[in-house]
C-alpha positions in Angstrom: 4.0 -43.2 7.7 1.3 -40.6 8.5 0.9 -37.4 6.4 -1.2 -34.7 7.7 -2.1 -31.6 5.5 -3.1 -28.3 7.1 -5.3 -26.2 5.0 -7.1 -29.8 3.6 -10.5 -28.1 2.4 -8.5 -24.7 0.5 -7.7 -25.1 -2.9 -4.3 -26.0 -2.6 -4.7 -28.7 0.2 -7.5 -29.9 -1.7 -5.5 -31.0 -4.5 -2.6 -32.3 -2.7 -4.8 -35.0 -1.1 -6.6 -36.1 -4.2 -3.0 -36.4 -5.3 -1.4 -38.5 -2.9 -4.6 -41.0 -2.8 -5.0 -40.7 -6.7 -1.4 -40.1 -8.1 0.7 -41.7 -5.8 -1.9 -44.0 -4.0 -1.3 -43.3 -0.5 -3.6 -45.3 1.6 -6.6 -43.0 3.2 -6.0 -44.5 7.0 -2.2 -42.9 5.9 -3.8 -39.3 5.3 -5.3 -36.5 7.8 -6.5 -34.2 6.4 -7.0 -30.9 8.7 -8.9 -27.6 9.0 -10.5 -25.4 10.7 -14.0 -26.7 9.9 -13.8 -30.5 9.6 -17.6 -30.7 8.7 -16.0 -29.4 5.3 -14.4 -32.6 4.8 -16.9 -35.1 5.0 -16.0 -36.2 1.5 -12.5 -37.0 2.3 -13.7 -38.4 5.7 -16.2 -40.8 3.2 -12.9 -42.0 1.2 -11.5 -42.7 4.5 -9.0 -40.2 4.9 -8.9 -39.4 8.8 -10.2 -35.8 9.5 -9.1 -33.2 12.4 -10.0 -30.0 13.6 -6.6 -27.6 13.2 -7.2 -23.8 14.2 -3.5 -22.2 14.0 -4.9 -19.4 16.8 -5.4 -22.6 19.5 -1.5 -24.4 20.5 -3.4 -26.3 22.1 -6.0 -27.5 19.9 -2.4 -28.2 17.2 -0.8 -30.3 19.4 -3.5 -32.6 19.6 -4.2 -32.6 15.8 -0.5 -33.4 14.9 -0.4 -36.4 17.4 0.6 -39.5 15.6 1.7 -37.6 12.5 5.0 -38.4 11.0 5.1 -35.9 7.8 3.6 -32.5 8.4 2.5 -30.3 5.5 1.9 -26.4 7.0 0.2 -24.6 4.0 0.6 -21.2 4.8 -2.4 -19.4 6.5 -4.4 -17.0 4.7 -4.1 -14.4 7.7 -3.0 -11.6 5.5 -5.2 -8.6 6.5 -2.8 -8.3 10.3 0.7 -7.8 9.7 2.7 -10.6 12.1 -0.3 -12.7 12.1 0.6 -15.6 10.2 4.1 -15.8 11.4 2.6 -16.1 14.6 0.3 -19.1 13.4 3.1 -20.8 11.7 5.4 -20.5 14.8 2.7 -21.7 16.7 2.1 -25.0 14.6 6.3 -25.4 14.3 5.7 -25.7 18.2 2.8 -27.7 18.1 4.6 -30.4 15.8 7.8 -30.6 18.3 5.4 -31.3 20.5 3.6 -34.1 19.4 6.8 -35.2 17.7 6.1 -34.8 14.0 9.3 -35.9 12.1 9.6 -33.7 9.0 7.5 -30.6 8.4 6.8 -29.6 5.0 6.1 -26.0 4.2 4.8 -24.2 1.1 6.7 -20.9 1.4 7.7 -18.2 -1.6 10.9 -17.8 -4.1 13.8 -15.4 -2.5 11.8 -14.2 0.7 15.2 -13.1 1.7 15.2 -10.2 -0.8 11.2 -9.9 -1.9 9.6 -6.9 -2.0 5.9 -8.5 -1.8 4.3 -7.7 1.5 4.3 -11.1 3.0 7.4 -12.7 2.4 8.7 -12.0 5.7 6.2 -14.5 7.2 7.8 -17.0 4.8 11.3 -15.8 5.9 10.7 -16.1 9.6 8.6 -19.3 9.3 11.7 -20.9 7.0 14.0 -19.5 9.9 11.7 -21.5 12.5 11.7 -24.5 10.8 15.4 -24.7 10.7 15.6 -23.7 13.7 13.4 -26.7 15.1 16.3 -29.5 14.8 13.3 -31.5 12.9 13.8 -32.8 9.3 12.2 -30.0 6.8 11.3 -30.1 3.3 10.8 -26.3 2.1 8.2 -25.5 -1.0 8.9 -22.3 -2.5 5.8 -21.8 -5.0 6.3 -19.2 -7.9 3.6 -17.1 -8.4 0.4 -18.9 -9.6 -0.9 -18.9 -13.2 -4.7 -19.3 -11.5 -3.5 -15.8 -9.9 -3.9 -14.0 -13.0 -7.9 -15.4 -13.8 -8.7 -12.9 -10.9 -8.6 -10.3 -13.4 -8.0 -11.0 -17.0 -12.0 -11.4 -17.3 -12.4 -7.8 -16.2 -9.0 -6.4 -18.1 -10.5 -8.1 -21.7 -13.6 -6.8 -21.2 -11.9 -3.3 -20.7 -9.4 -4.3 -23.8 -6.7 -2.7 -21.4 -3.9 -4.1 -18.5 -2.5 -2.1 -16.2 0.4 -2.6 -14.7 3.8 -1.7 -13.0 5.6 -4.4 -13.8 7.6 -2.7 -16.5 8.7 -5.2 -18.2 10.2 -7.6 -15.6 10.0 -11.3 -15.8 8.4 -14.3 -13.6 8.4 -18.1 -14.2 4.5 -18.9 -13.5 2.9 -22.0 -12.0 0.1 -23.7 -12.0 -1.2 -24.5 -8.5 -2.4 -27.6 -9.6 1.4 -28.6 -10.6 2.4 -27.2 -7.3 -0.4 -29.8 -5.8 1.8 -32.7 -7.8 5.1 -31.6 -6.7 4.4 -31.2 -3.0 2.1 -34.7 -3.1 5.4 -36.3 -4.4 7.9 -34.9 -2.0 5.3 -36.0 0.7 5.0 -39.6 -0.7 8.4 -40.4 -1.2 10.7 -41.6 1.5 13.3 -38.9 1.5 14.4 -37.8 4.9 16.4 -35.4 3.7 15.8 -31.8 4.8 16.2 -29.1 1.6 14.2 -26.8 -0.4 12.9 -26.9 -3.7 12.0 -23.7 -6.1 8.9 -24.6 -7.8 8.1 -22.7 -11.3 7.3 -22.9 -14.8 9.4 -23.9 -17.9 9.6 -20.8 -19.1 9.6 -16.7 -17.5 6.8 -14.5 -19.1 6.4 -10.6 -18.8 2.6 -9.3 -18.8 3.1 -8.6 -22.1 3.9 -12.0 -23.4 1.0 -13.3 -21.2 -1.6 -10.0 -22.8 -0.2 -11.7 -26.2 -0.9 -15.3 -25.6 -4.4 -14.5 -23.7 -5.2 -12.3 -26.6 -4.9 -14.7 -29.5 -6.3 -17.3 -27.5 -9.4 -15.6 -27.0 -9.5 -13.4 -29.9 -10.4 -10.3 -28.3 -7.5 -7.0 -28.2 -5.6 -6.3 -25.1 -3.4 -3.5 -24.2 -0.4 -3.4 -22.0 -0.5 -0.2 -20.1 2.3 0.6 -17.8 1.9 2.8 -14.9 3.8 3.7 -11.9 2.8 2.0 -7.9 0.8 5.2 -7.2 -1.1 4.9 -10.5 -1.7 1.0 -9.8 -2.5 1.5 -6.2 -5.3 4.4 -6.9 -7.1 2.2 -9.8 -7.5 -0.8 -7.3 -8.3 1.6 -4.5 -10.6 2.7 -6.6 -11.9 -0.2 -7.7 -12.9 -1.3 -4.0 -10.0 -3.5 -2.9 -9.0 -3.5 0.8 -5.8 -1.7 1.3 -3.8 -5.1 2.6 -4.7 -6.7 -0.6 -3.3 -3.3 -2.4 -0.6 -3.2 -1.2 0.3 -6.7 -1.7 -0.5 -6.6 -5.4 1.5 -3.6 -5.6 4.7 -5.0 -4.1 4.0 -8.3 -6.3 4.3 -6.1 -9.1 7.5 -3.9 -7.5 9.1 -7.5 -7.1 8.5 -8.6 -10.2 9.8 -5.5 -12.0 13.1 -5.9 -9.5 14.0 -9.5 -11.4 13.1 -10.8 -8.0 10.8 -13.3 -9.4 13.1 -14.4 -12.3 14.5 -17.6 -11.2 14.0 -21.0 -13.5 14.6 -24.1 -11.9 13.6 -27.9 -12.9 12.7 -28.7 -8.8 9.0 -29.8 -10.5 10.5 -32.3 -12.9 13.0 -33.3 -10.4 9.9 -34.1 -7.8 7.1 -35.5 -10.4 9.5 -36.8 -13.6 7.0 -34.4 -15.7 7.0 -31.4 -17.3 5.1 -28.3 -15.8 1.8 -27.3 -17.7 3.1 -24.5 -20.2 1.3 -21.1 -19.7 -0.7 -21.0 -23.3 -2.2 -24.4 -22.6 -3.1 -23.5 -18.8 -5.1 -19.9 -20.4 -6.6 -22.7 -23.2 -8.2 -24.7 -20.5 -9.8 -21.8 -19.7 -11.0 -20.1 -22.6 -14.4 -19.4 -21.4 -13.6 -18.7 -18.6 -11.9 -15.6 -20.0 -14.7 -14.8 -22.4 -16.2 -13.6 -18.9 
């Protein structure tokens, strides 16, 4: 069984790979690991994990990297700045893996597309749709909203002693991405055929305040809850320097999550790994420096 993983020198892929050799000792000749720039993944290629060339804007170029593959991991692209792009590059790699006649495609997709207000989740709607559509096997990885998300900003926001936000209260049962690494390295290592989807989240949903609570006595310092509206959220960060795709996609995160769109607990981690998910407080405790800024 050959399991190739798109995406292999991101952060996510990176971690799925040292999981299925470490974890759930897959052996290397088993494992290709793909990317756009292969020359990034001479330590893989060292441990004897095979190493391809994968650029989701070549068909051509896809075909030839999936040959021989039986279980296909697609991470979602990071093409977020051109609305239609990365539904294009997914389509484009479901095609590709017909072709060369991958077996299974795995693909790391987003809770409820089918009623998310966040910018992107009709890529994972229409790539979900494709993959169905295929007549292969699927397996479908719906991450929740990362935990490592938030370590984008909570630096600045304690140094400020104030978060804003427009979230209003609403709900969201974070992940780690490193759990999400485990969970998608098991469902790739095991020998289920079957084609289904799993939710992947966190023990627990949190509202900004609950996390400004926890990341406040962890690190001792005072930190504010401010609620605004989208306009107020979307002029600070404008402000602030952001591109307008990324704006508006942190904007709609926090639209969705105010919506209850985010709110859905399910045990699809345990189910996959037989563990528990890393709890919120001790995921911020790991990185208490880190916050200190």
């Amino acid at each position: 069984m050959t399991i190739l993983v798109t995406g292999a020198a991101g952060q996510l892929g990176q971690r799925v790979i040292h999981h299925l050799l470490e974890t759930y000792k897959i052996a290397p000749a088993d494992i290709v690991a793909a990317t756009r720039s292969p020359d990034k993944l001479a330590e893989l290629s060292a441990k004897g994990v095979v190493t391809r060339k994968a650029d989701f804007d070549d068909a051509a170029n896809l075909a030839q990297a999936f040959a021989g593959v039986d279980r296909l991991l697609i991470i979602s692209t990071d093409s977020l700045d051109t609305p239609g792009k990365r539904l294009a590059q997914h389509m484009a790699a479901i095609d590709a893996a017909k072709a060369a006649g991958v077996k299974h495609i795995f693909y790391t997709s987003m809770p409820n597309p089918d009623k998310s207000l966040v910018t992107f989740a009709p890529d994972h709607l229409g790539t979900e749709a494709a993959i169905k559509a295929s007549g292969l096997g699927y397996t479908i990885l719906r991450d929740a909203w990362y935990m490592d998300n938030f370590m984008m900003s909570l630096p600045h926001n304690l140094q400020g002693g104030k978060w804003y936000t427009a979230t209003a209260g609403g709900k969201a049962p974070y992940i780690s991405r490193e759990d999400c690494a485990l969970a998608i390295a098991a469902a790739l290592a095991s020998s289920n055929t079957d084609s289904t989807t799993y939710t992947l989240t966190g023990s627990t949903s949190y509202s900004i305040t609950d996390i400004a609570s926890t990341v406040s006595a962890i690190t001792g310092r005072p930190l504010e809850v401010v609620d605004v509206t989208d306009e107020q959220l979307a002029g600070g960060m404008t402000g602030a320097g952001l591109p307008p795709f990324v704006v508006d996609m942190l904007v709609s995160a926090d639209a969705n999550i105010r919506a209850g769109n985010f709110d859905q607990l399910t045990a699809d981690f345990t189910t996959l790994t037989g563990k528990e998910p890393q709890t919120l407080r001790s995921f911020f405790e790991e990185r208490k420096a880190a916050l200190a800024g």
